[in-house]
N, C-alpha and C positions, 0 to 999 in steps of 0.2 A: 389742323383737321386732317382726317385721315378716313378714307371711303374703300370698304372690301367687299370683294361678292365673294361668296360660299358657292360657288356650282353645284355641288353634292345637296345642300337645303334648299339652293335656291332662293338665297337671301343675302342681303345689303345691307350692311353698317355702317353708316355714318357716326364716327367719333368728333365729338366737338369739342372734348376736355379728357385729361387724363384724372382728372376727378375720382375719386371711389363713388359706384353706383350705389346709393342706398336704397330706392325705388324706382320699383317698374310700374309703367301703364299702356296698356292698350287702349292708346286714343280712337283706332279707328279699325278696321276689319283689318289685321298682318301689317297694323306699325305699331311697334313699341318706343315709348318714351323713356329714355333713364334719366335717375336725378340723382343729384348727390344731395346732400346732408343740406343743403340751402332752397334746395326744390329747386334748381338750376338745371335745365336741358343739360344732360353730359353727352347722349348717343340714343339715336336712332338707328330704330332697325326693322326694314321693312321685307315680309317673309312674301312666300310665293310673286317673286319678282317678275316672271314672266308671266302666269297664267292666268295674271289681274291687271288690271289699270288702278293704279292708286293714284287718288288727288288726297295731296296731303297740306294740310293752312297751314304754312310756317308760321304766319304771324300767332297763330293760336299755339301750336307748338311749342314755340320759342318765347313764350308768352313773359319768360324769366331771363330769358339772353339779353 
C-alpha cells in the first residue's frame, strides 16, 4: 500500500493494488473508488482534503477486499 498527498489539488491517494483501474466511482462527496477488472478496491482518492471532514465506511468501500 502506498499513501500520497498532492498539495497543489489537495488531495490523497491511497493505492491498495497495483492492479490496472478499470472503473471509477464516487462513493461519496471528493472520494473516489477505483477497480480493476474483478470490481476489486485498487485505490482511493479523496479530494479537498483539508477543507472538508470526510467520514468514509471502509467496510462498504472495501466491500471486495
Amino acid at each position: 500500500m502506498t499513501i500520497k498527498y498532492d498539495k497543489e489539488t489537495d488531495s490523497l491517494y491511497v493505492v491498495l493494488s497495483v492492479d490496472k483501474v478499470i472503473e471509477s466511482e464516487e462513493t461519496s462527496k471528493d472520494v473516489i473508488v477505483d477497480y480493476n477488472e474483478k470490481n476489486e478496491v485498487v485505490a482511493i482518492e479523496i479530494l479537498n482534503v483539508k477543507d472538508n471532514n470526510h467520514t468514509i465506511d471502509l467496510p462498504i468501500v472495501l466491500k471486495s477486499a
